[in-house]
MINUVO-748352 format. One record per residue (C-alpha): residue number from 1; residue in three letters; x, y, z. Coordinates in steps of 0.05 Angstrom, whole numbers, always signed. Layout:
N
   num   residu       xx       yy       zz
   NUM      Ala        X        Y        Z
...
END
This chain:
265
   num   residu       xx       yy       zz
     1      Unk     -235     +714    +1048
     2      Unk     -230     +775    +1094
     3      Unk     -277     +836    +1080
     4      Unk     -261     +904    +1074
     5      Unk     -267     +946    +1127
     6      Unk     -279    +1024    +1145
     7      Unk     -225    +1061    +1177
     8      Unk     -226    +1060    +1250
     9      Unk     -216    +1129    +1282
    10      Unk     -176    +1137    +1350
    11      Unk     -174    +1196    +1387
    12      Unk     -102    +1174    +1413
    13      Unk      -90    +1185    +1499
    14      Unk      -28    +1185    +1528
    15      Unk      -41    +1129    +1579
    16      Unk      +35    +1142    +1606
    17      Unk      +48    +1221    +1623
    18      Unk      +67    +1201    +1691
    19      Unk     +108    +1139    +1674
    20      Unk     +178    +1118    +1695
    21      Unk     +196    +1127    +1621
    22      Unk     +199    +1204    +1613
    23      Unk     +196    +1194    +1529
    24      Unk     +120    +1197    +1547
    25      Unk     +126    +1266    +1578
    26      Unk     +124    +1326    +1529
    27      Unk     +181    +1364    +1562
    28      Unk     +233    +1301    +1560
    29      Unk     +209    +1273    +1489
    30      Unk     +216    +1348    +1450
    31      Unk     +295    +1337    +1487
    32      Unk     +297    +1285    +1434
    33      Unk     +276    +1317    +1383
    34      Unk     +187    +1292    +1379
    35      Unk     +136    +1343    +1381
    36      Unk     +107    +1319    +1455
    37      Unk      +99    +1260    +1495
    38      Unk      +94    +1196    +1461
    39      Unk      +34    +1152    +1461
    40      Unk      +66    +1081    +1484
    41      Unk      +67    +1032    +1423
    42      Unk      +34     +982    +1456
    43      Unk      -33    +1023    +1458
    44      Unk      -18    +1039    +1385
    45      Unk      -19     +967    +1370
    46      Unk      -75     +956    +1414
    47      Unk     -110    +1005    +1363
    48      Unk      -91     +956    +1306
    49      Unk     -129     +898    +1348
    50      Unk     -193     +933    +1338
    51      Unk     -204     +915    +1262
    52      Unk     -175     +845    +1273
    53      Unk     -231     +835    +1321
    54      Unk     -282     +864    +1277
    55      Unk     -256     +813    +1224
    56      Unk     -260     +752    +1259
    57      Unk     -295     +758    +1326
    58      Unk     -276     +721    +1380
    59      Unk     -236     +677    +1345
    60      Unk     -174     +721    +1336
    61      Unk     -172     +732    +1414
    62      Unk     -159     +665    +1422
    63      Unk     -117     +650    +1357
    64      Unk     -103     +722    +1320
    65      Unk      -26     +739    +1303
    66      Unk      -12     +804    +1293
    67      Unk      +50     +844    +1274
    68      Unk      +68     +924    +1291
    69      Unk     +130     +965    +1280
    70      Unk     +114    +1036    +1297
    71      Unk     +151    +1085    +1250
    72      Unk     +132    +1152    +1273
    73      Unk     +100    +1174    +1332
    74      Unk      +36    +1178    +1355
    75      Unk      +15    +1237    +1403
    76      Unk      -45    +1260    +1458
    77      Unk     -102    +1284    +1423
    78      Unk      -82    +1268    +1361
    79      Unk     -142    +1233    +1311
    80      Unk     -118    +1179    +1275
    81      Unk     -140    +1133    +1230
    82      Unk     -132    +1051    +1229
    83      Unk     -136    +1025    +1155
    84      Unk     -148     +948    +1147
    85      Unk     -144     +929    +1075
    86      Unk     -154     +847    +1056
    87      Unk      -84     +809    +1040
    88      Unk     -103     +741    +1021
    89      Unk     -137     +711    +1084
    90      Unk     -103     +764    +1129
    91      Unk     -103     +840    +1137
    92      Unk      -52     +899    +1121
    93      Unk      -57     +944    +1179
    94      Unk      -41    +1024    +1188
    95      Unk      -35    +1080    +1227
    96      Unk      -47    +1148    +1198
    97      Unk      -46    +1214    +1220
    98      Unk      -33    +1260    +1167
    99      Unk      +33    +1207    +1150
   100      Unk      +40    +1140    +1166
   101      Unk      +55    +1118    +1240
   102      Unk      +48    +1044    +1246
   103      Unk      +45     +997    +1200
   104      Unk      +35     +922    +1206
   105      Unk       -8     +855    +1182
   106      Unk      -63     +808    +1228
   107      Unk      -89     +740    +1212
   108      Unk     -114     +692    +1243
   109      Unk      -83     +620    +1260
   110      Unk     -106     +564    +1230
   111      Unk      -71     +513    +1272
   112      Unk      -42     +534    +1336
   113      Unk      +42     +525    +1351
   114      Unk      +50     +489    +1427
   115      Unk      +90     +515    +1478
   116      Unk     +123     +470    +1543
   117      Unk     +121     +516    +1597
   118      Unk     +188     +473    +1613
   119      Unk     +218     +515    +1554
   120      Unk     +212     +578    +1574
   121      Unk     +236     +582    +1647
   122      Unk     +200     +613    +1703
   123      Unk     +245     +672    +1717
   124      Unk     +222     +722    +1775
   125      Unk     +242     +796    +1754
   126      Unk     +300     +821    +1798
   127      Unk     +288     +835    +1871
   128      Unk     +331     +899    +1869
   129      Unk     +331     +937    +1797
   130      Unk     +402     +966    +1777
   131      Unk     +414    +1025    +1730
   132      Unk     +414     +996    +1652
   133      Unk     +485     +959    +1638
   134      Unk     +515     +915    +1593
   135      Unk     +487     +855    +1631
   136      Unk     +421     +879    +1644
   137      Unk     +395     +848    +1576
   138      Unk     +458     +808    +1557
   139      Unk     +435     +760    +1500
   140      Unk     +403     +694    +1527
   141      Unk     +391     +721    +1588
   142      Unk     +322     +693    +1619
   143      Unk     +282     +750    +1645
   144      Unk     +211     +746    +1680
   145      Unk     +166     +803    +1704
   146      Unk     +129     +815    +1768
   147      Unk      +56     +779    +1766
   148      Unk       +2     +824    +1744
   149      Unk      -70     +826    +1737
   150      Unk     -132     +863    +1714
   151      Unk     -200     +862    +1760
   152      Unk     -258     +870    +1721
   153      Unk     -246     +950    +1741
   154      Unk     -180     +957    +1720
   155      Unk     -204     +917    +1652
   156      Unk     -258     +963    +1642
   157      Unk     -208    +1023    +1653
   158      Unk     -150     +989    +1602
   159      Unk     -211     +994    +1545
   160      Unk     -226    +1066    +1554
   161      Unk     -147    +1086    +1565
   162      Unk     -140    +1045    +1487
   163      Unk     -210    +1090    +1461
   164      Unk     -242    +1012    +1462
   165      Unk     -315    +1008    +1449
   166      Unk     -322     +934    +1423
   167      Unk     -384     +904    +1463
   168      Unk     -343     +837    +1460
   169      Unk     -296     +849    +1523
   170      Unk     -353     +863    +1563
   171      Unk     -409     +819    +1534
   172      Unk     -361     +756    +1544
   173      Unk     -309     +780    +1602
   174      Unk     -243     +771    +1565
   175      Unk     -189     +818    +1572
   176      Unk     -164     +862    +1513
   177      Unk      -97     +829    +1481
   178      Unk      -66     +896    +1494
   179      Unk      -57     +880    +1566
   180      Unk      -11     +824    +1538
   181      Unk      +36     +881    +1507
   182      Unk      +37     +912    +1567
   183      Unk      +60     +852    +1610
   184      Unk     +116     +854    +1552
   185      Unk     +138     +917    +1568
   186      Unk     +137     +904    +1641
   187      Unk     +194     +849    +1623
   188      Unk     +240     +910    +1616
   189      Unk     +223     +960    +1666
   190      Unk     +217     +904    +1717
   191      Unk     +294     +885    +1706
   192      Unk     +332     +951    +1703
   193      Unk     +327    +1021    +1715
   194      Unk     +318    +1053    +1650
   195      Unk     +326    +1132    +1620
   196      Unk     +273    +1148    +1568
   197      Unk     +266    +1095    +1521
   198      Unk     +227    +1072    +1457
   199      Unk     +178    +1013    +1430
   200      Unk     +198     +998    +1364
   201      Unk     +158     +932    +1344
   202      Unk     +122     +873    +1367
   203      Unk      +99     +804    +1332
   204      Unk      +40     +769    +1382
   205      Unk      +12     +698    +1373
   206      Unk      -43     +695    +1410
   207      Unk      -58     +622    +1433
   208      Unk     -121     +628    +1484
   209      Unk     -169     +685    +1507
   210      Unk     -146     +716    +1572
   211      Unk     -200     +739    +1622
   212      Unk     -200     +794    +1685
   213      Unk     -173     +767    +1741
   214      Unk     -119     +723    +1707
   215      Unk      -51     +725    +1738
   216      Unk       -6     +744    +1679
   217      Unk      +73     +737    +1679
   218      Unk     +120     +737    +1616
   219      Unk     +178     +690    +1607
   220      Unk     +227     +712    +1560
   221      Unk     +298     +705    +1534
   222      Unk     +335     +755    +1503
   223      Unk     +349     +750    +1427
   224      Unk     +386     +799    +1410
   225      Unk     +421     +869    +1438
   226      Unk     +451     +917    +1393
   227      Unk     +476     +970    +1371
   228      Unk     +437    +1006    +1301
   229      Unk     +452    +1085    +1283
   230      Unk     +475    +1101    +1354
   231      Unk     +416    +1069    +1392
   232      Unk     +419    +1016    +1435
   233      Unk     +361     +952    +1419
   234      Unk     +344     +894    +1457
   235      Unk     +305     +836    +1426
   236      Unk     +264     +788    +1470
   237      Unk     +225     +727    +1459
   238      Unk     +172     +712    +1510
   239      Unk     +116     +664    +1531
   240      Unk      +54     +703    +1576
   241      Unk      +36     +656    +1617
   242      Unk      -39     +655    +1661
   243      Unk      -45     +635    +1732
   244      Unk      +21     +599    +1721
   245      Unk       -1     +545    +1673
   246      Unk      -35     +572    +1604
   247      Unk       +2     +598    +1557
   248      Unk      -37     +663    +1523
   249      Unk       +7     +684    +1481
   250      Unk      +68     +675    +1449
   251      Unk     +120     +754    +1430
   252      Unk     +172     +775    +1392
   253      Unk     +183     +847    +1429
   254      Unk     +231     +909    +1406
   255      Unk     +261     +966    +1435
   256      Unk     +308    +1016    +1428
   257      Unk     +325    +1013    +1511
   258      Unk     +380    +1062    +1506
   259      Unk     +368    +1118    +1446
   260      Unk     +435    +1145    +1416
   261      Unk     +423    +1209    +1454
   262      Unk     +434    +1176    +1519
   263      Unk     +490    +1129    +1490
   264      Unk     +537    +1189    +1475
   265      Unk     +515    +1229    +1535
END
């Protein structure tokens, strides 16, 4: 049975002001219509890791699953608050701040799905990206993204960008799964030129602990790409793959790549 846990407080951090994707800078996001900058979903959901790990340890890096979809934003400075309340063997996760932000679920795996690397192709991202188009995430299109890795610096720096203070990372050099989200997210801005564009939701299977230094790449396939209340989505369904032959985790990632404002622009 999973225990009940405190609220986790987050002092949120804009980790992308200076980003291609201008929805992260306060001037461009009000355009649409937010109160500032947005802080990228995928450190949101790295904020829902934290009570997953202080549920099961070590365990869920290496065979947690955990589901986001970010509802309202999430801005610099602001304190919110990650509620974990028990759900059978699982957890119900939130984000508050005042309203809810994020909401989502974690558990952990009791027997791993395999993956054939032969199934998900090794695609290399584009060598020359293109302005967003109709073909740029046509569905089943195979996309990769460019091989990236975190030294043991740039790992320490990802856990105080994400407000991180777990011992675990450290005391047993793995890398925070939130890295993983952020190879996801690569898959799209490594492929096409995009305008200001959104995170909407992720699903993540972990299937093994990554450490600094791995080599991390994402092979995905688009699922889906279309159109909902004016804004544009793409759907992807990836494999992140270490040093080109472990498999760390298996996504589902969303995203509104083209919001309606820029569709009827």
């Amino acid at each position: 049975m999973t225990k009940r846990l405190e609220p986790y407080r987050v002092a949120a951090f804009n980790t992308a002001k200076a980003s291609e994707n201008k929805m992260h800078d306060d001037s461009v996001a009000r355009n649409f219509g937010f109160s500032g900058g947005l802080v990228p979903g995928v450190d949101v959901l790295a904020y829902m890791v934290h009570p997953a790990v202080a549920q099961w340890g070590r365990a869920f890096l290496e065979r947690g699953l955990i589901e986001a979809r970010f509802t309202r934003p999430v801005y610099d400075s602001e304190t919110v608050l990650v509620t974990a309340e028990p759900a059978g063997d699982g957890l119900t996760l939130g984000v508050t701040g005042g309203e809810l932000r994020a909401s989502g679920s974690a558990s952990l795996t009791a027997e791993l799905p395999t993956f054939s690397l032969e199934d998900f192709p090794d695609t290399a991202a584009v060598s020359r990206r293109l302005p967003v188009d109709a073909d740029s995430y046509r569905q089943d299109k195979w996309l990769g993204s460019a091989p990236r890795c975190w030294p043991p610096d740039a790992a320490a720096e990802y856990l105080a960008e994400v407000r991180e203070a777990d011992p675990i990372y450290a005391r047993e050099g793995l890398m925070h799964p939130g890295v993983l989200q952020r190879v996801m997210n690569k898959v799209l801005v490594d492929n096409a030129i995009m305008g200001p564009w959104i995170h909407v939701g992720s699903r993540m299977q972990l299937l093994a602990a990554a450490v600094p230094d791995d080599e991390l790449v994402a092979r995905a396939r688009v699922t889906a790409n279309y159109e909902k209340k004016g804004h544009r989505f793409v759907e992807l369904d990836a494999l992140i793959v270490a040093n080109g032959i472990t498999p760390v985790a298996h996504c589902q990632h969303v995203a509104i790549y083209q919001p309606r404002e820029v569709v009827a622009a």
